[in-house]
N, C-alpha and C positions, 0 to 999 in steps of 0.2 A: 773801504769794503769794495772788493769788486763782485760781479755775478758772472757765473762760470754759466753748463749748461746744465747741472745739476741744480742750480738752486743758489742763494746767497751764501758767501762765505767770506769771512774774515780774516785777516791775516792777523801778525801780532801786532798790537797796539793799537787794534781796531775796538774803540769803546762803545761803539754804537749801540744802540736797544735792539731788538730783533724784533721785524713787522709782523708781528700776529697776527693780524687780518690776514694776510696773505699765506701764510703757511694754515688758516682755518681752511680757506678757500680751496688751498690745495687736496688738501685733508678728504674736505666733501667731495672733491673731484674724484677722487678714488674712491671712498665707500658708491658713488652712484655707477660706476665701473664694474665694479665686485658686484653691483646687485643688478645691473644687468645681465652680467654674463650668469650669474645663477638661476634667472627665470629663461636667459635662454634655453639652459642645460636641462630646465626642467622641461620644457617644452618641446626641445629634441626625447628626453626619455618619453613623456607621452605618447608623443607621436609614434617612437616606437614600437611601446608597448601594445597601442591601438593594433599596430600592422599586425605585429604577432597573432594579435588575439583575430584581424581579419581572417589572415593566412590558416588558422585553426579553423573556423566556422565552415570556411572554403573548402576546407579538406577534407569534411565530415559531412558535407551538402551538397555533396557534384551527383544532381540529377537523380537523388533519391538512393545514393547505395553509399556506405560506407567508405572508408578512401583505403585505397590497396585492394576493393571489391570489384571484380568484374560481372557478377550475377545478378540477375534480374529479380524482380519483387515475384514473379508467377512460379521461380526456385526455389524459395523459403517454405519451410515446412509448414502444411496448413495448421491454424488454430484446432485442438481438439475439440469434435463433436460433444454441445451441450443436449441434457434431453429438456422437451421446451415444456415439461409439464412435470414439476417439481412437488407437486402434492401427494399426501399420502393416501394409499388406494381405498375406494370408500369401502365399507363394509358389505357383504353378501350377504343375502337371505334366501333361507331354500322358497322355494314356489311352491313343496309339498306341505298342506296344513296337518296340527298334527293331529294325530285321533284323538277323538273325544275322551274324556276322564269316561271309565266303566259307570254303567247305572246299577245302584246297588239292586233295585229290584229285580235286575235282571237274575240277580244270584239267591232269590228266593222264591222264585217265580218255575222254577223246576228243578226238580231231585239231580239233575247232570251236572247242574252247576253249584247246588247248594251240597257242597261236602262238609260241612263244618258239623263237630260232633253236636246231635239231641239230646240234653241231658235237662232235667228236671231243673237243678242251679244254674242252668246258665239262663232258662226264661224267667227264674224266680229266685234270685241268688240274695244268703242274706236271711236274717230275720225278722225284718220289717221293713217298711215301705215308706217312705213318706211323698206324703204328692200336694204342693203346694200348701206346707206348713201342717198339713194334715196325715195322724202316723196310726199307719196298721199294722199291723203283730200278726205273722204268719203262722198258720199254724200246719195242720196235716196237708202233706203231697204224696202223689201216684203217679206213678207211669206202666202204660201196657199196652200192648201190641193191638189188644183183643177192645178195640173201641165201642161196641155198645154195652161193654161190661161198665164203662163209666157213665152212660146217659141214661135216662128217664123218658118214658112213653115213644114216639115214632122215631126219635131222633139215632136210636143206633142202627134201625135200618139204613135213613138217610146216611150213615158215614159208612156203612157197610157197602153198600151198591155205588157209592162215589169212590171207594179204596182205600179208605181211611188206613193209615199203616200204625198209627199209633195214637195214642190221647196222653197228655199228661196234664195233670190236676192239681191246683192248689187254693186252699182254704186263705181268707186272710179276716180277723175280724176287730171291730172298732166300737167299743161302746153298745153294744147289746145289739149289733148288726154282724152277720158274716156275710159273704162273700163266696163263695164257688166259681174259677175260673178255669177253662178246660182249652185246649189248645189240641187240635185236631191236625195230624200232618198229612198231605197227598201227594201226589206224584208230579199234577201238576198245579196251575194255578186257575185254570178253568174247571177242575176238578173241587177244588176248595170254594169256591164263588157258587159251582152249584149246590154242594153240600149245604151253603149258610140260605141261600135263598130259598131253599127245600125245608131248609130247618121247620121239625115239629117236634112239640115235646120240650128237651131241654138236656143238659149235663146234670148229671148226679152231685148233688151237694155233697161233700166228704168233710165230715166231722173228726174231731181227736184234736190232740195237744192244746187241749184247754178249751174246745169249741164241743160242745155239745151238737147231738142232731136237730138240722133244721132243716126247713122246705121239704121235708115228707108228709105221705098221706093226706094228700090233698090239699098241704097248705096253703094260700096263695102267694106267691114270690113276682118278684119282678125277674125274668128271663130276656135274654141279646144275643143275638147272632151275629157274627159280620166274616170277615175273610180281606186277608191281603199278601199278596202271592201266594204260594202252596199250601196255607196255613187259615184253616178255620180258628175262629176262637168262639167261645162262648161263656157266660155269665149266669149265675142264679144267685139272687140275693134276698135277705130277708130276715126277720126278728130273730134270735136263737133263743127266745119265749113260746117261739108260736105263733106272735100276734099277726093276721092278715095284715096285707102291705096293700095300699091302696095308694092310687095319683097325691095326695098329699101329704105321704111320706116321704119328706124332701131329701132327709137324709140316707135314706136307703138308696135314692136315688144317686144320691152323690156320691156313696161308697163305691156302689156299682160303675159311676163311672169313673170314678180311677182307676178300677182296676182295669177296666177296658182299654182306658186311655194306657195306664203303664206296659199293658200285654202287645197294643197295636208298636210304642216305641220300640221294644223287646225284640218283636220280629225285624222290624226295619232294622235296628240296629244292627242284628246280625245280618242283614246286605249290607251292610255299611263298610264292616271288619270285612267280608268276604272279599269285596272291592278293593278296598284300599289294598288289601294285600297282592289282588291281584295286577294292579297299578304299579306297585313298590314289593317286588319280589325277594328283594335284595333284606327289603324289614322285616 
C-alpha cells in the first residue's frame, strides 16, 4: 500500500484492512469545516441585515424630517383647532315670571267681567239636591227682573235702592220642611254686601209642585242673608204645617243650611267656569 496526497490507496494485490480510525477522523475533520463556515455565513447575513436596518432608521431620523425632506417642523400644516368645552349647553330660563292663574272671584265680583248666561238651571239645575247623604226634592222656581216682587216686609226696598237687577227663586223640600232660597243679582259686589247687611224682612217663600204654602202670615221661620261677589242670597225655612220654628228645631236648621251652603258653591262655581276658560281659551 503506498499513500499518495489524497489519502491511502492500494494497488492490486494489496490485502490489507483499511484504517478506520483514521478515515473516522478525517470524516469529523470536515463536518467541523462545514459547520464552521455556516455560522460564519450566518454571521456575515446578520451583520448585514443589522446595517440595512441601521441604514433605514438613519434615513428616516436625520434631525427630525423625513429622508428626501428639506422642510422644517414650523411648515407642517397646524393641528386643527379643538373647542376646549365639549358639553352640551345648559338650559335657559326666561327671568319673566309667569302671571298668576285668574282669581275666579274676580269674575263674579262685577257685571264687566261676569258674562256667563243667569238662568234659573244653572244656579238650581236638576230635581234634587243631595248634600252630604241628605236628598231634597225641588220643587217651584221663578225668576224676574222686578225684585221686591219676590221678598216680604223691608227687604224689596233694600234690593231696590242697592240695584237689584234680578231675583231668582227656588223651593226645595224634605220631610215636612221647605226651604225658600232667593239669589239677588247687582252690579257690583259692594252693592250685593250692602244689600245682605241692610237685609230686613226676608224673600218670599214660593209654594207649588208638591209644596204647599209656608212661612205666611206671620208665621215664624228661620230667615239668612249673606252675599259673595255681586250676588245676594237669601233663605226662609220652615214647617209646611205651620208649626213655629224655634232654636231647637234642629232640622230646619239643617235644611236651611244646605241650601245655603249648596247656593254659596253654585255662585263660586260659576267663577270658577268663568276663569278657567278665561286661562284656556283655546277650551
Amino acid at each position: 500500500m503506498s499513500f499518495g496526497q489524497g489519502g491511502p490507496s492500494w494497488g492490486p494485490g494489496d490485502q490489507q484492512t483499511p484504517d478506520w480510525s483514521a478515515l473516522a477522523d478525517e470524516s469529523a475533520a470536515r463536518g467541523r469545516r462545514k459547520k464552521w463556515l455556516m455560522i460564519g455565513g450566518g454571521v456575515l447575513a446578520t451583520a448585514a441585515v443589522g446595517a440595512i436596518v441601521a441604514t433605514a432608521v438613519i434615513s428616516t431620523n436625520n434631525n427630525g424630517k423625513p429622508a428626501g425632506s428639506d422642510k422644517n417642523a414650523s411648515d407642517l400644516p397646524a393641528p386643527a383647532d379643538l373647542p376646549s368645552d365639549t358639553s352640551e349647553p345648559a338650559p335657559s330660563f326666561s327671568s319673566v315670571a309667569p302671571p298668576p292663574p285668574p282669581d275666579p272671584k274676580d269674575y263674579i265680583s262685577d257685571a264687566k267681567k261676569d258674562k256667563a248666561p243667569i238662568t234659573v238651571d244653572g244656579f238650581f239645575p236638576g230635581k234634587k239636591l243631595t248634600m252630604g247623604g241628605r236628598v231634597h226634592i225641588k220643587g217651584a222656581t221663578n225668576r224676574t227682573t222686578n225684585c221686591a216682587a219676590g221678598t216680604q216686609g223691608a227687604l224689596g226696598a233694600v234690593l231696590t235702592n242697592n240695584g237689584c237687577q234680578q231675583l231668582i227663586r227656588a223651593t226645595y223640600r224634605k220631610e215636612g220642611i221647605a226651604v225658600t232660597v232667593g239669589v239677588a243679582v247687582f252690579k257690583t259686589e259692594a252693592r250685593a254686601k250692602k244689600a245682605a247687611q241692610q237685609a230686613s224682612g226676608g224673600v218670599a217663600s214660593l209654594n207649588g209642585e208638591g209644596v204647599p204654602t209656608f212661612c205666611r202670615a206671620g208665621t215664624v221661620c228661620r230667615r239668612t242673608a249673606n252675599s259673595y261677589g255681586r250676588y245676594a242670597y237669601f233663605t226662609v225655612s220652615g214647617f209646611t204645617d205651620g208649626t213655629r220654628v224655634t232654636t231647637s228645631h234642629k232640622k230646619v236648621y239643617a235644611v236651611g243650611d244646605d241650601l245655603t251652603e249648596f247656593t254659596f258653591r253654585q255662585i263660586r262655581h260659576r267663577g270658577e267656569v268663568q276663569a278657567s276658560q278665561a286661562a284656556n281659551p283655546a277650551t
